[in-house]
N, CA, C and O of each residue as an XYZ file, in Angstrom:
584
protein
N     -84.639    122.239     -9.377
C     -84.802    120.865     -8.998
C     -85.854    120.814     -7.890
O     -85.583    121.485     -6.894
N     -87.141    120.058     -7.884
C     -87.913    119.813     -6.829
C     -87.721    118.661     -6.003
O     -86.900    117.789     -6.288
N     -88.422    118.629     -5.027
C     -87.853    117.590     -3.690
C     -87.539    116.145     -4.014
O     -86.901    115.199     -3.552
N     -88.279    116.441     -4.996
C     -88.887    114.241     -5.730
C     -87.446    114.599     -6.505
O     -86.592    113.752     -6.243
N     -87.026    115.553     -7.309
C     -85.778    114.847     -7.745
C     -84.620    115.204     -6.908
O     -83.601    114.527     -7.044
N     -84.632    116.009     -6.205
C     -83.645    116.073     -4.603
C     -83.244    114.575     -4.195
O     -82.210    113.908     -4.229
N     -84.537    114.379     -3.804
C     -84.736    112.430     -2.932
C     -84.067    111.762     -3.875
O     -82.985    111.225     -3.636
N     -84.642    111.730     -5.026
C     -83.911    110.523     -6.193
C     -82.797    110.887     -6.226
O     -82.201    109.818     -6.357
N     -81.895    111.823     -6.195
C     -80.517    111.971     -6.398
C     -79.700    111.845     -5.457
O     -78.565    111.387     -5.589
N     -80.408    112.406     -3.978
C     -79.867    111.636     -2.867
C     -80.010    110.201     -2.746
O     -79.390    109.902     -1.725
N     -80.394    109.398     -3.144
C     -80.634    108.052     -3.040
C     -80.137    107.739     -3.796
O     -80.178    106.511     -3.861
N     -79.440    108.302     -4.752
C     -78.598    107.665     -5.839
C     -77.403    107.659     -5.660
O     -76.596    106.802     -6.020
N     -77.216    108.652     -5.069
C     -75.858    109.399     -4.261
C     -75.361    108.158     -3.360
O     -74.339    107.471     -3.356
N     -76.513    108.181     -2.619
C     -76.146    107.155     -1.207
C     -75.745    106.036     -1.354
O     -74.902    105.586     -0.578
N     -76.481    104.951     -2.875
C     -76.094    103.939     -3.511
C     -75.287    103.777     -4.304
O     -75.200    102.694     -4.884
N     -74.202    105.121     -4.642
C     -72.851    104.703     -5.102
C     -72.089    104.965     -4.463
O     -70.901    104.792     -4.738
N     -72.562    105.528     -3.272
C     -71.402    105.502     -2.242
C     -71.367    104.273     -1.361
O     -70.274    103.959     -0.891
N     -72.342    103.602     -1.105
C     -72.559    102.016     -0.778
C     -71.535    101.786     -1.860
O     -70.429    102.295     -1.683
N     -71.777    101.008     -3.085
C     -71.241    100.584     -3.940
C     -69.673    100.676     -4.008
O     -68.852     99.823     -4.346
N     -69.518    101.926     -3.599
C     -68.193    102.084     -3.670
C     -67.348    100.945     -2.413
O     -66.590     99.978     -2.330
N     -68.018    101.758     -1.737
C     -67.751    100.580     -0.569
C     -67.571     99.561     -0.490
O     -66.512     99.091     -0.076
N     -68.794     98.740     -0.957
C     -68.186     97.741     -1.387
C     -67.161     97.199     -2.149
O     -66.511     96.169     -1.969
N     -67.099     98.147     -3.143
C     -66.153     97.635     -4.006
C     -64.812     98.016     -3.943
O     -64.112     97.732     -4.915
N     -64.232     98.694     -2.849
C     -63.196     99.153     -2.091
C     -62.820     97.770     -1.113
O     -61.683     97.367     -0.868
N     -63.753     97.338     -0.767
C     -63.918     96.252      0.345
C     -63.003     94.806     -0.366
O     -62.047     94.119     -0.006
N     -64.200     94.861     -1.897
C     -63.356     93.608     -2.893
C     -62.152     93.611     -2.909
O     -61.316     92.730     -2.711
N     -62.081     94.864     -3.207
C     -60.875     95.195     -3.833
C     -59.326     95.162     -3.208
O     -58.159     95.284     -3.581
N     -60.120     94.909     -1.987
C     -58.361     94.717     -0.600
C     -58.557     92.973     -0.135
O     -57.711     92.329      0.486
N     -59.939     92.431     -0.636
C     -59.833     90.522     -1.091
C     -59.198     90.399     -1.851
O     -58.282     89.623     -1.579
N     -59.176     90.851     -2.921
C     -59.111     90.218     -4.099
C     -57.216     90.872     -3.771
O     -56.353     90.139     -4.253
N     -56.722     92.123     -3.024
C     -54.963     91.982     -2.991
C     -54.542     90.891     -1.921
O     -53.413     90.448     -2.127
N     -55.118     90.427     -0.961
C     -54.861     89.449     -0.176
C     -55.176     88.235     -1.136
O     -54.072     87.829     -1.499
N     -56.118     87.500     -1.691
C     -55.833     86.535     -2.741
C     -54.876     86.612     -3.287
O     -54.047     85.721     -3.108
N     -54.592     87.669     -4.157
C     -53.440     87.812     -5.227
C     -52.091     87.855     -4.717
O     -51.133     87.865     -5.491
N     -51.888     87.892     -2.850
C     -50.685     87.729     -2.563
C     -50.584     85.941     -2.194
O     -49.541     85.296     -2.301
N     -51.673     85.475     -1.832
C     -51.737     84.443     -1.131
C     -50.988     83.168     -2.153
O     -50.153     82.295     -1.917
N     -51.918     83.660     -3.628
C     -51.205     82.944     -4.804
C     -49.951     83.108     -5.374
O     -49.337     82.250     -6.009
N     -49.560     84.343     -5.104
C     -48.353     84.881     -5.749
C     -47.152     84.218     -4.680
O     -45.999     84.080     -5.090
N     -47.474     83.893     -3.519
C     -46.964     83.328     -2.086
C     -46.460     81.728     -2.440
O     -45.380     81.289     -2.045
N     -47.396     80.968     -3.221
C     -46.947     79.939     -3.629
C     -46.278     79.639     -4.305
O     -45.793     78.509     -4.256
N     -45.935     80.590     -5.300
C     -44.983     80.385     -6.267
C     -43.748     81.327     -5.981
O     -42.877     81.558     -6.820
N     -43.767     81.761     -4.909
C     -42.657     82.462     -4.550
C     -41.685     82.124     -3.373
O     -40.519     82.428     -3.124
N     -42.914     81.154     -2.574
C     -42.395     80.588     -1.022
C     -41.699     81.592     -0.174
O     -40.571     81.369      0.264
N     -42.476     82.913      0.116
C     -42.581     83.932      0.822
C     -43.385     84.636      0.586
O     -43.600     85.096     -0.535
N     -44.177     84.944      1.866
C     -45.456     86.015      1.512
C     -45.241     87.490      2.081
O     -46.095     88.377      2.088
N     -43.807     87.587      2.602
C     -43.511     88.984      2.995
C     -43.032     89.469      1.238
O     -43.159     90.693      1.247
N     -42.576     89.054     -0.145
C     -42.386     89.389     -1.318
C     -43.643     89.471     -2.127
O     -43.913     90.250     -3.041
N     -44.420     88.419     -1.555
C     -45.602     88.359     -2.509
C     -46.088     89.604     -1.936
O     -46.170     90.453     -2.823
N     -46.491     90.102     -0.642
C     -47.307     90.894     -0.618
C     -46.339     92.727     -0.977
O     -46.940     93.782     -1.179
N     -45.149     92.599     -0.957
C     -45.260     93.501     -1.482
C     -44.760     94.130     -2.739
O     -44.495     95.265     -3.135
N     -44.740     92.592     -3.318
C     -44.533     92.636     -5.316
C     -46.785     93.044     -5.163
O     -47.124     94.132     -5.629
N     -47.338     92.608     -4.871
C     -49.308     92.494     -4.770
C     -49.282     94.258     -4.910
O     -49.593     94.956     -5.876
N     -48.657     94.750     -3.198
C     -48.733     96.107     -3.133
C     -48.952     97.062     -3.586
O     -49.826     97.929     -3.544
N     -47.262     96.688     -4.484
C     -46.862     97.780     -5.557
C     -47.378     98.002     -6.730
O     -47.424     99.048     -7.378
N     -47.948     96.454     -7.080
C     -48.343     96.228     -9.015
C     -49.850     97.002     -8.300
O     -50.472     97.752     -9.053
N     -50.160     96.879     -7.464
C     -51.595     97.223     -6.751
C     -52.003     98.884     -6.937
O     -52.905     99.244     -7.693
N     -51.154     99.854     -6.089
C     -50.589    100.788     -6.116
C     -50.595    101.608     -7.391
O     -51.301    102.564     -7.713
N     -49.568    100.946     -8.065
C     -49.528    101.804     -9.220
C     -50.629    101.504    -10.359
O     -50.790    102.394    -11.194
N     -51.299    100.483    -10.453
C     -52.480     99.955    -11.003
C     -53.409    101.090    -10.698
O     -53.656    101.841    -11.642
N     -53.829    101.280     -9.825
C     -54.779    102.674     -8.883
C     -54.562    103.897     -9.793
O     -55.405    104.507    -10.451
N     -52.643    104.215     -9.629
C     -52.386    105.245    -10.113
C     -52.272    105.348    -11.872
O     -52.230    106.362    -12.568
N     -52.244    104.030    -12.245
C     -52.364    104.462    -13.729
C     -53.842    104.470    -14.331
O     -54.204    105.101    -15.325
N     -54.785    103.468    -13.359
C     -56.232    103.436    -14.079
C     -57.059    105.021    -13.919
O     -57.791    105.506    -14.781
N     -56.659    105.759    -12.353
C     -57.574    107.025    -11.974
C     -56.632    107.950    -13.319
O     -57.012    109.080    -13.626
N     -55.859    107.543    -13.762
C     -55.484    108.789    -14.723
C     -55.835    108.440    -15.953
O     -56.274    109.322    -16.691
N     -55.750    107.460    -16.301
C     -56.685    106.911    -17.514
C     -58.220    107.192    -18.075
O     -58.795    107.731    -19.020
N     -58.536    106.352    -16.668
C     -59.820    106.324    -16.803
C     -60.639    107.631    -15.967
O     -61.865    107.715    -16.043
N     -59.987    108.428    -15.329
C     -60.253    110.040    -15.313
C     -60.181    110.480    -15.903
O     -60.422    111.674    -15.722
N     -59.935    110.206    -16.722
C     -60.253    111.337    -18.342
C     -61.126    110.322    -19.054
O     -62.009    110.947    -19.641
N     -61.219    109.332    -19.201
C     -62.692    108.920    -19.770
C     -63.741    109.205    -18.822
O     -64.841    109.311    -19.362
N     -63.735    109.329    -17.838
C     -65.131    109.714    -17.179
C     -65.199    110.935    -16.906
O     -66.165    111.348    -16.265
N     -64.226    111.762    -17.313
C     -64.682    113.204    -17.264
C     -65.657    113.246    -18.956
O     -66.779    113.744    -18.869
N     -65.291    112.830    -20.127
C     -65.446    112.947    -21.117
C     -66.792    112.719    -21.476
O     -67.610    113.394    -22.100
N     -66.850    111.025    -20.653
C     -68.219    110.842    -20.892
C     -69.919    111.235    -20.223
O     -70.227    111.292    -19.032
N     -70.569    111.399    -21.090
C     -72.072    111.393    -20.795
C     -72.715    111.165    -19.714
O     -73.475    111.848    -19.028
N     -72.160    109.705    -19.615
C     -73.196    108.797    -18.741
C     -71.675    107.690    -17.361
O     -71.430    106.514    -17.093
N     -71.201    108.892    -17.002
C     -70.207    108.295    -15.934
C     -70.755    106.809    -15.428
O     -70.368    105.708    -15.819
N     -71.943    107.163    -14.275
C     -72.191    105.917    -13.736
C     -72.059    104.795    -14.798
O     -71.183    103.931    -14.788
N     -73.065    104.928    -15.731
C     -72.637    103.439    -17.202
C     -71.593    103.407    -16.738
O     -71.606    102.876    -15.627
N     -70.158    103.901    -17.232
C     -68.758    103.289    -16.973
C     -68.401    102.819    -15.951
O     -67.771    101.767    -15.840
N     -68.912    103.857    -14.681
C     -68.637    103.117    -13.331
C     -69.123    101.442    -13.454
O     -68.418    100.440    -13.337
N     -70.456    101.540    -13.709
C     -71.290     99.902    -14.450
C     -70.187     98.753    -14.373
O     -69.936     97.742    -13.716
N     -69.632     99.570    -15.525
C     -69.127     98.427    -16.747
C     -67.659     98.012    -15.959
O     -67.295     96.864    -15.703
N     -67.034     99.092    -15.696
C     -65.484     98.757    -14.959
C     -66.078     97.489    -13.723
O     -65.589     96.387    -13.477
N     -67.276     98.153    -13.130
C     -67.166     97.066    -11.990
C     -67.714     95.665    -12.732
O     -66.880     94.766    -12.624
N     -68.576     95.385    -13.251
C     -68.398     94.176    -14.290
C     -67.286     93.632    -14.626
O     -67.122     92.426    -14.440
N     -66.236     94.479    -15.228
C     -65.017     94.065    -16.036
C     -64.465     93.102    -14.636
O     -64.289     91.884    -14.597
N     -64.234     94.333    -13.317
C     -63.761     93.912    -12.280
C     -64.097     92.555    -11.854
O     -63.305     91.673    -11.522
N     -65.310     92.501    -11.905
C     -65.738     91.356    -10.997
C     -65.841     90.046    -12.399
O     -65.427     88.921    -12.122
N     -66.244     90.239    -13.429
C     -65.752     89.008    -14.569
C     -64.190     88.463    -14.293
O     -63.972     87.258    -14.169
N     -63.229     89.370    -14.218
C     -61.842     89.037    -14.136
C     -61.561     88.032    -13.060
O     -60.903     87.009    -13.246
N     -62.080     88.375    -11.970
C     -61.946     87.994    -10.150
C     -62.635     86.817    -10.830
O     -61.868     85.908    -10.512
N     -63.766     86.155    -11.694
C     -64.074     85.054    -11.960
C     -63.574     84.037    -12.832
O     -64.004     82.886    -12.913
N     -62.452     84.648    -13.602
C     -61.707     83.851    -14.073
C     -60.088     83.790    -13.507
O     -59.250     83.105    -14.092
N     -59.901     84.259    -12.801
C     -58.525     85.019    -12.246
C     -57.653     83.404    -12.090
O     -56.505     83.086    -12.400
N     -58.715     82.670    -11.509
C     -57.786     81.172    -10.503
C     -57.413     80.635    -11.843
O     -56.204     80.534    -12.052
N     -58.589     80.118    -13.193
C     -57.698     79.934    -14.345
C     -57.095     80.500    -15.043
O     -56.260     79.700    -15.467
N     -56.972     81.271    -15.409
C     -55.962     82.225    -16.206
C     -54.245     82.246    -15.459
O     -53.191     82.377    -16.081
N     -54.477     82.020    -13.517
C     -53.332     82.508    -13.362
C     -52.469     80.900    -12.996
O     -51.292     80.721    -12.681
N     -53.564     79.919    -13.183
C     -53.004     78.391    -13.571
C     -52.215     78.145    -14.514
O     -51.178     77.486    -14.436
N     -52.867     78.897    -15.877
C     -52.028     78.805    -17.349
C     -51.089     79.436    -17.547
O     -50.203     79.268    -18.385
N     -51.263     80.497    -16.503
C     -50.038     81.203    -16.475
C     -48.737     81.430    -16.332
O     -47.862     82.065    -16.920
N     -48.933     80.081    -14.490
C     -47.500     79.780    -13.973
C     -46.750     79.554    -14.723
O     -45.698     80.178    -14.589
N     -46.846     78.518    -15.970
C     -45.518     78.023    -16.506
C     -44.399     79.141    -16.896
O     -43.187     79.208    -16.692
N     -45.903     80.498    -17.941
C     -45.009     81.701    -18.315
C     -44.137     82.669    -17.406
O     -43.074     83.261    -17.591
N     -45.323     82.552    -15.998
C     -44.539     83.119    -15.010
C     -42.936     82.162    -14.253
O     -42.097     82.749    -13.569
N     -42.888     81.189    -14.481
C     -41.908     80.053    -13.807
C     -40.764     80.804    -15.558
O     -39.747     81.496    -15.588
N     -41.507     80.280    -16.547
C     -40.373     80.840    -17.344
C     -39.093     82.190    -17.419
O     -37.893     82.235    -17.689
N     -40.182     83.202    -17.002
C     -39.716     84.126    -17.225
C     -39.141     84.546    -16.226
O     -38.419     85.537    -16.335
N     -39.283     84.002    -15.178
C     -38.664     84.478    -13.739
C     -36.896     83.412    -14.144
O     -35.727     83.798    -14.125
N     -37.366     82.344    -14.392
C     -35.867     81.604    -14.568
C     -35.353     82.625    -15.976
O     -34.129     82.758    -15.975
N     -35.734     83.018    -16.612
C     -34.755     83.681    -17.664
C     -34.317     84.813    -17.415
O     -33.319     85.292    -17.955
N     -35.175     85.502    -16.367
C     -34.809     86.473    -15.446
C     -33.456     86.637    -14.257
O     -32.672     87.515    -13.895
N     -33.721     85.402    -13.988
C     -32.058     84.882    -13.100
C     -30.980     84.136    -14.143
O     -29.773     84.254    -13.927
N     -31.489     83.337    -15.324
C     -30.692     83.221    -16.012
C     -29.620     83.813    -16.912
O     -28.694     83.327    -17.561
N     -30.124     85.138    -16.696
C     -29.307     86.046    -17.751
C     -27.955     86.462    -16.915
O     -26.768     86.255    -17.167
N     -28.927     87.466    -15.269
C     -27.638     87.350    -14.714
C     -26.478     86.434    -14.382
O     -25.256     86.588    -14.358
N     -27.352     85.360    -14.118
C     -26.267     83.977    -13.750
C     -25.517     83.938    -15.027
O     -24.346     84.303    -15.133
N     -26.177     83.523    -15.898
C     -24.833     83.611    -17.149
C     -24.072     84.399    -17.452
O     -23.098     84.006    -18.094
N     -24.204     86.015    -17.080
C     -23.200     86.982    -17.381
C     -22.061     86.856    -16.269
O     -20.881     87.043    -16.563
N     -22.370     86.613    -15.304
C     -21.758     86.347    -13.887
C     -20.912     85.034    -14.002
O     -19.718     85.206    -13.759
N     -21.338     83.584    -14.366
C     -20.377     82.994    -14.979
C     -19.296     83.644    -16.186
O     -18.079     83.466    -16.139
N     -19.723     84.118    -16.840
C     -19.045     84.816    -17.427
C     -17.386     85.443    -16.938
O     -16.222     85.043    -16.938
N     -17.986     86.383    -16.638
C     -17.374     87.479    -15.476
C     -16.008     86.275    -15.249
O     -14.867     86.395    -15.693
N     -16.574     85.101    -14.402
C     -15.366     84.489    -14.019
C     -14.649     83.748    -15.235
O     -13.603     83.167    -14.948
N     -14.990     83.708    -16.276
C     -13.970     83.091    -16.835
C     -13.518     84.083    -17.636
O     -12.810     83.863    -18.618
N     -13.953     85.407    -17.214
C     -12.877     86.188    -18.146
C     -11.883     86.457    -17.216
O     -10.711     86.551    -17.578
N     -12.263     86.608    -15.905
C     -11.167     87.319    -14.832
C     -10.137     85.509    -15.005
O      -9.053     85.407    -14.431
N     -10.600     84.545    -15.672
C      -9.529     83.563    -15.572
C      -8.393     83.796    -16.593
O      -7.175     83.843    -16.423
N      -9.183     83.933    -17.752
C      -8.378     84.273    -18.523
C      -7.454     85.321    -18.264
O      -6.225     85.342    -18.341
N      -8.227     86.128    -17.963
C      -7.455     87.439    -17.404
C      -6.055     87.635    -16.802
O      -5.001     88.233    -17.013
N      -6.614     86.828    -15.968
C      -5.411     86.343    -14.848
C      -4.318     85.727    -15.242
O      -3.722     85.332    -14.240
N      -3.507     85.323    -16.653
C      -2.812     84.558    -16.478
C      -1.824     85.272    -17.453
O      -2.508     85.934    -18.233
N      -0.474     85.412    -17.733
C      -0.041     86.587    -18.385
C      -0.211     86.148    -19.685
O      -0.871     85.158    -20.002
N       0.550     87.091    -20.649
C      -0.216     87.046    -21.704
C       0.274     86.237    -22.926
O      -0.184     85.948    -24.031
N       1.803     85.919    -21.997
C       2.171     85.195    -23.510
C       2.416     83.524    -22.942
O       3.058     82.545    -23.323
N       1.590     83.830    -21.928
C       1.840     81.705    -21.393
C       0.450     81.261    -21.821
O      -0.665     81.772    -21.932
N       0.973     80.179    -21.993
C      -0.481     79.167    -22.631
C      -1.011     78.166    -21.698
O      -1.733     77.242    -22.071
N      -0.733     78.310    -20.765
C      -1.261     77.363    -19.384
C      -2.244     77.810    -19.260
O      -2.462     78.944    -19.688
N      -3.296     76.999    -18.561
C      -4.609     77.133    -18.133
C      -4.921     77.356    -16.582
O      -4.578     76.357    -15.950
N      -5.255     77.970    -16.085
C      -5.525     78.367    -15.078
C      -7.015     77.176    -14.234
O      -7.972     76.972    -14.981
N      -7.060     76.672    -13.134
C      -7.771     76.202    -12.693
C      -8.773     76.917    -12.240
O      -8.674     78.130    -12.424
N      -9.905     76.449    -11.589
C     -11.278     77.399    -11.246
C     -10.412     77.149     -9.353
O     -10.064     76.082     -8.847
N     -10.314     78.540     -8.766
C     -10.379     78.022     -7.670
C     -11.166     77.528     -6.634
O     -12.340     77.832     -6.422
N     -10.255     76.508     -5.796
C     -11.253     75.295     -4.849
C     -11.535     76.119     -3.673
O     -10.671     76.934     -3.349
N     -12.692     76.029     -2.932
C     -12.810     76.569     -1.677
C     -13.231     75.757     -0.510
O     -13.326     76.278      0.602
């Protein structure tokens, strides 16, 4: 390797390590956004941020193992580096609508989420009513008053 491609590779070096930077930088905006929103629909931002955290976290840990083996594989790493940060930063541009259309599914699924327990839990008490009453009387037992 001669000096001219020394320089070019150090300078290439230097500009994905900028890059990175930056995009390390986004990348702790864009978890403070994602708690800030997740905050509204939760009406606590000590949960939002660390439901953000965790999905955050392990996001890290499932993409570097993923996508560490596609960039060991491939050719032309930087291209992918490219393209992920594209993907990244397209997403962050649609993120506010997508996660508009979303609430309802998220409002759904969180109530069917408490709904299941709540209904097994009602449950629960009207079996311990039944339960409760011996076995060959046919009286009904009241819910008790508190």
């Amino acid at each position: 390797m001669n000096s001219s491609q020394a320089n070019r590779f150090t300078g290439t070096r230097a500009t994905l390590y900028v890059c990175f930077l930056l995009s390390g930088c986004a990348g702790l905006v864009y978890e403070v956004l994602w708690a800030k929103y997740l905050a509204l629909y939760l009406g606590s931002t000590g949960l939002a941020h660390i439901i953000v955290l965790s999905t955050f976290m392990g996001g890290l840990a499932i993409g570097s193992q993923v996508w560490g083996r596609a960039a060991d594989r491939t050719r032309t790493p930087l291209k992918l580096y490219v393209y992920l940060e594209f993907t990244i930063g397209a997403y962050a541009l649609v993120f506010e609508p997508v996660f508009g259309l979303t609430r309802s599914l998220f409002l759904a699924i969180v109530n069917a989420t408490q709904m299941t327990p709540g209904g097994l839990l009602g449950a629960v008490f009207a079996g311990a009513r039944s339960g409760s009453r011996d076995s060959g009387s046919r009286e009904r037992l009241s819910w008790p008053s508190y």
